[in-house]
C-alpha positions in Angstrom: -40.3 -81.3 245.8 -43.5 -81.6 248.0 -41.6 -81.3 251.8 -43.3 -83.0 254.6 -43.6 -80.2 256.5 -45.5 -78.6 253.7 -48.2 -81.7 253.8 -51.9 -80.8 254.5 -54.8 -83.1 255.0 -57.0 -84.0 252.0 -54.1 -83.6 249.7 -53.3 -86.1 246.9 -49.5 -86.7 246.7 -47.2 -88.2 244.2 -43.2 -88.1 245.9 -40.1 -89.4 246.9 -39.5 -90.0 250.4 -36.7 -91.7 252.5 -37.8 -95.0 253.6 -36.4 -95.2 257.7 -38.5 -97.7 258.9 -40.9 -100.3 257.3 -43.4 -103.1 259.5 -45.5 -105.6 258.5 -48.0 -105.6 261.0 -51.8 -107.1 261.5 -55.0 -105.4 261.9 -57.2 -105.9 264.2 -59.7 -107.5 261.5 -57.0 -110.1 260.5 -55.8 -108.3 257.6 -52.3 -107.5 256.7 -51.1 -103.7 256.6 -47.6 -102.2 256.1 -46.6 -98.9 258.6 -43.7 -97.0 257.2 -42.1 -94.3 258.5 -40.6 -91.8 255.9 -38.8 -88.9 255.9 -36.6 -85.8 254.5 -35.2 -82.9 255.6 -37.8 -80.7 256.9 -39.0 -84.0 258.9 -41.2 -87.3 259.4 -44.6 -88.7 258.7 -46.1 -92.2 259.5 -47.6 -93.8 256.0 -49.5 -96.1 256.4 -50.5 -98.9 253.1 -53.9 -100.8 253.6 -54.8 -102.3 250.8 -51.6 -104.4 249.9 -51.9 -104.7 246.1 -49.9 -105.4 243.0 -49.3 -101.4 243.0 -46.9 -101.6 246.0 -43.4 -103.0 244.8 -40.6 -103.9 246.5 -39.0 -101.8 248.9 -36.7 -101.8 252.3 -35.3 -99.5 254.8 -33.2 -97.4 253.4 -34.6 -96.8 250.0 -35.8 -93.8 248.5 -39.5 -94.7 247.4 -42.0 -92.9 245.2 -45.7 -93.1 247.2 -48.9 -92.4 245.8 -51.6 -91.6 248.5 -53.7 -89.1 250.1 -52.5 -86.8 253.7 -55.2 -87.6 256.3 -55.0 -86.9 260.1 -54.6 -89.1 262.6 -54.1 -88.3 266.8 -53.8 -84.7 265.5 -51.1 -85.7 263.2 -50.3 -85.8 259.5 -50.2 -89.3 258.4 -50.0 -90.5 254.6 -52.8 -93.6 253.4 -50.5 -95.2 250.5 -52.2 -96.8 247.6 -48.8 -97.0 245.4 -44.9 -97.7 246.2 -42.2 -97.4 243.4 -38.5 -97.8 244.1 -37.0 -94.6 243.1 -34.1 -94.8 241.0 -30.6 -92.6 241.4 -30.9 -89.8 239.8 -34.9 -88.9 240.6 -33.8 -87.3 243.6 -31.2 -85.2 245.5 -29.9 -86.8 248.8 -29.7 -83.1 250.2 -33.5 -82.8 250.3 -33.6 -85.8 252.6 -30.6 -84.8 255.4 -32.4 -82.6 258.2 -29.8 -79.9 259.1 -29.2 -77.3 261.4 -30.4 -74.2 260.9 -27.2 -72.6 262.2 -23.7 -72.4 260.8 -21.7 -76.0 262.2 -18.5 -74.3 262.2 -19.5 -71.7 263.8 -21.1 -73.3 266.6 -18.1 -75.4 266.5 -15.8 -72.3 267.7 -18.3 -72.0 270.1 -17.4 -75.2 271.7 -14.2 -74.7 271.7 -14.1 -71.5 273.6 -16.0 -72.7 276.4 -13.4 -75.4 276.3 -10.6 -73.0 276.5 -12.4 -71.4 279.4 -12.3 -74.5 281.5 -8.8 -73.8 284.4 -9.0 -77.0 286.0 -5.8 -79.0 284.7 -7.4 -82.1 284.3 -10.6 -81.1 282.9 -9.0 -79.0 280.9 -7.0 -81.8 279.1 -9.6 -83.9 279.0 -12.0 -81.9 276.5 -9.0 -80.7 274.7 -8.6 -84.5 273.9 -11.9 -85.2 272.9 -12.8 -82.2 271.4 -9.7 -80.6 269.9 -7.3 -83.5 269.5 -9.6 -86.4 268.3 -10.6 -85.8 264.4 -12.9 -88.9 264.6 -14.6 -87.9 267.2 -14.7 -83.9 266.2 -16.2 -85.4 263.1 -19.0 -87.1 264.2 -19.9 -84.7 266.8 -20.4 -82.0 264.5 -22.8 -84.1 261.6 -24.4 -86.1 264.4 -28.0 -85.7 265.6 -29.1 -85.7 268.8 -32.6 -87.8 268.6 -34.2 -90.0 266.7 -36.9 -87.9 266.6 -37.6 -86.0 269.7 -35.9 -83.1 269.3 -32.8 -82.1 267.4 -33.2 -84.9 264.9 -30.8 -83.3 262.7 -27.7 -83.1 261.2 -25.4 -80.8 263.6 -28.4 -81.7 266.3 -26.1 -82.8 269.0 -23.8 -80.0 268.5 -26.5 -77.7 268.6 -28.2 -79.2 271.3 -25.0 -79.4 273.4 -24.1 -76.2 272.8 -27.2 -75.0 273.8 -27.4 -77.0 277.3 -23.6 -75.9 277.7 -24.4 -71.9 277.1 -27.2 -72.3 279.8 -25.0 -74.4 282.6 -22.7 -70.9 282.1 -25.5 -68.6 282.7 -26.6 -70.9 285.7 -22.7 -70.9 286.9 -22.8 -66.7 286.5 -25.8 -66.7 288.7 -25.6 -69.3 291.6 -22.2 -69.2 293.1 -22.6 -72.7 294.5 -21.8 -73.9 291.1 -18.3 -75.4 290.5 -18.0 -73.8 286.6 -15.4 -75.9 285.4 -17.1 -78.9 286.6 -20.4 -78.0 285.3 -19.1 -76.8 281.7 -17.2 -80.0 281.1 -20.0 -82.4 282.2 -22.4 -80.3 279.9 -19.7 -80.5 276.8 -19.6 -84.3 277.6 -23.2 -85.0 279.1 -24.4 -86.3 275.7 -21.1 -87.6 273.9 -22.5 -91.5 273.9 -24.7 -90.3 271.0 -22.4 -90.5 268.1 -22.6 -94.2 269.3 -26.2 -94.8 270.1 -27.5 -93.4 267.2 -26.1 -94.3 263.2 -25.2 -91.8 260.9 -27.6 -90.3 258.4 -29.5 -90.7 256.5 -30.5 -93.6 258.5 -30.5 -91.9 262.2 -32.0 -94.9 263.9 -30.5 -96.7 267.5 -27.8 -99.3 266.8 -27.5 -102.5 268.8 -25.2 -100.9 270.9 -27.5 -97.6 271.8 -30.3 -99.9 272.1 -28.6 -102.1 274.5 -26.6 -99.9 276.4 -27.6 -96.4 276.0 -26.0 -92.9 275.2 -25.3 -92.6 279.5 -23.5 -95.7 280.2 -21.5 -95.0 277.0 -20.8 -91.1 277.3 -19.7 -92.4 281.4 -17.3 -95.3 279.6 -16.0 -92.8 277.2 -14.9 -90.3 280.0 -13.7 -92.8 282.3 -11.2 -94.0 278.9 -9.8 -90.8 278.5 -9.3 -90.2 282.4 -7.1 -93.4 282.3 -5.4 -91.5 279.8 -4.2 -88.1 282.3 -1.8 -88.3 284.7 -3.1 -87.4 288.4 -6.8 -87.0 287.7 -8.3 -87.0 291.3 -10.3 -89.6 291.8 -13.6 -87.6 293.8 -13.6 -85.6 290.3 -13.6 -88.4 288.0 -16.9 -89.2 290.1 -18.5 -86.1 290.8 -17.7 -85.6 286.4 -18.9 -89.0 285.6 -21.9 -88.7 288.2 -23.3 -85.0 286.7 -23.4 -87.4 283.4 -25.3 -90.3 284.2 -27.4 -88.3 286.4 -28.9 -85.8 283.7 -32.0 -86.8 282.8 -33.0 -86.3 286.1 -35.2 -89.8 287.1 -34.8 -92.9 287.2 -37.6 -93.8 284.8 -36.1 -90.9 282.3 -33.2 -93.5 282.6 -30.8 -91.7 284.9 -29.1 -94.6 286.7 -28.8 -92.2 289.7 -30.7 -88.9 290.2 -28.8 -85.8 290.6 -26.9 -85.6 294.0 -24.5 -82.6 293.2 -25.4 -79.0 293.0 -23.9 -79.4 289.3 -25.7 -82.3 288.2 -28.9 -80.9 289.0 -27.9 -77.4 286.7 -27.0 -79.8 283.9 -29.9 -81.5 284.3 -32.4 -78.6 284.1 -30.5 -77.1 281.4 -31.3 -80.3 279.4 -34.2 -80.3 279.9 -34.8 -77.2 279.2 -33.2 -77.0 276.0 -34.8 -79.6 275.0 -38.4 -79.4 275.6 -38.0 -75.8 273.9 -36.8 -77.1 270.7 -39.5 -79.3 271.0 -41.8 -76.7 271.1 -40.2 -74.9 268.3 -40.3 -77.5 265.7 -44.3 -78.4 267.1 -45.2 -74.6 266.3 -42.7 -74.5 263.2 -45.1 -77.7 261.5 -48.4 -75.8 262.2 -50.6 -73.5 259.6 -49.8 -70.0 260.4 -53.4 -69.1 261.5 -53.7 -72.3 264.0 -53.8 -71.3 267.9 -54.8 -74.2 269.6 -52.9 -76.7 268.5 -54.7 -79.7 270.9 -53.2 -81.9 274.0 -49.2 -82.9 272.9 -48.2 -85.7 275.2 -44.4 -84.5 275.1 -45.8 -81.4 277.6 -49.2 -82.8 279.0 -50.8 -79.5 277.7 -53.0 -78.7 275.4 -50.7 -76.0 273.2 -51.7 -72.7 272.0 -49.7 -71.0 269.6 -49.1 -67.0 270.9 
């Protein structure tokens, strides 16, 4: 199999990718084009069909297609110009080749979790991550084969375990340092800060927002998913219900990152740096992990307002 990542420009292809989105849209000069996005594991690509013929059957999101086109460039990325579109049929292809995956082991980062959740004291806190993430199955489930992003960063399968176990490894290194930092606080709200994804975002191999991420949002539902469980434990003081649900709804930092507050607490604004942090770094890493070996500038990459050199 030809892997997106793989793609270089002037290169005639003939494969099977993942339809996840499909529009009809209109040029500028009036005339009808279609702009697909498709995808497998190692990633994305915008395709692009131009010249809607009899050579371009039926297809719909969620299909695995065979294209026909040629890997051109465009806003210094790949994109593919389709001149053929053939429903694949089962068989043609393996569904593994099209699920995006952690590079690292789930279960293992699993464990992971689950001793930083064991090395929460507080009594309250402490039950409520051993509920979610010991004592629900559904929920342990989805949290492990979810992805973080749609395509930002962790786009994967096991991205939002990865990612939060990531962000939650750096709030304890920020905890060990500044003394200021309530630990048990902080670790929880980074296990929990990005729990409202298994809802916002559907399941492979579709990965896209669902009505309810869309009009809602992972925050709002990670805040509504705490706030159930705390109705759940016995004595759970009210100022850390809010300083817990506040750290969450607070960590992307702004308003127009769509915080609903900014961070007011010593511990919301760890966890929020810590996201960040994590990830505009694995941004970074898969940018430099889809570029030719010998490139060095890789050209201005509106996710850090930089032109990017490779080291």
């Amino acid at each position: 199999m030809r892997y997106i990542k793989d793609l270089y420009e002037g290169e005639n292809i003939r494969e099977i990718y993942y339809c996840r989105q499909t529009q009809s849209l209109v040029a500028k000069t009036g005339k009808t084009y279609y702009a697909l996005v498709l995808a497998d594991k190692t990633g994305t690509i915008d395709g692009k069909v131009w010249n809607i013929t009899s050579g371009i059957e039926h297809y719909e999101v969620g299909d695995f297609i065979k294209v026909e086109g040629s890997v051109t460039t465009y806003q210094n990325k790949p994109q593919l110009n389709i001149n053929r579109i053939v429903k694949a049929r089962e068989g043609e292809y393996a569904p593994s080749d099209y699920m995006p995956s952690s590079e690292y082991d789930i279960e293992d980062m699993y464990k992971q979790i689950i001793g930083y959740v064991h090395s929460v004291d507080e009594p309250h806190l402490s039950k409520l991550l051993k509920k979610l993430f010991i004592d629900d199955p559904k929920f342990i489930g989805a949290f492990k084969n979810h992805s973080a992003a749609k395509s930002m960063h962790h786009g994967f399968i096991g991205g939002l375990l990865e990612h939060t176990l990531s962000v939650t490894k750096l709030c304890a290194g920020f905890a060990d340092h500044y003394r200021i930092l309530n630990r048990d606080l902080l670790i929880t709200a980074a296990l929990c800060h990005d729990i409202g994804k298994i809802h916002e975002l559907s399941a492979f191999p579709e990965n896209d927002y669902t009505d309810e991420g869309n009009l809602i949002g992972h925050i709002v539902m990670g805040v509504e998913m705490v706030g159930d469980l705390i109705k759940t434990i016995d004595g759970f003081p009210k100022l850390l219900e809010n300083e817990l649900k506040h750290c969450i709804v607070a960590h992307h930092g702004k308003l127009e990152y769509g915080s609903p507050k900014v961070p007011a607490l010593a511990e919301a604004m760890a966890l929020h740096f810590a996201d960040n942090l994590d990830a505009k770094m694995q941004s970074m890493k898969e940018l430099l992990d889809g570029v030719d070996e010998k490139a060095t500038w890789l050209g201005w990459q509106k996710n850090f307002e930089s032109n990017v050199r490779k080291t």
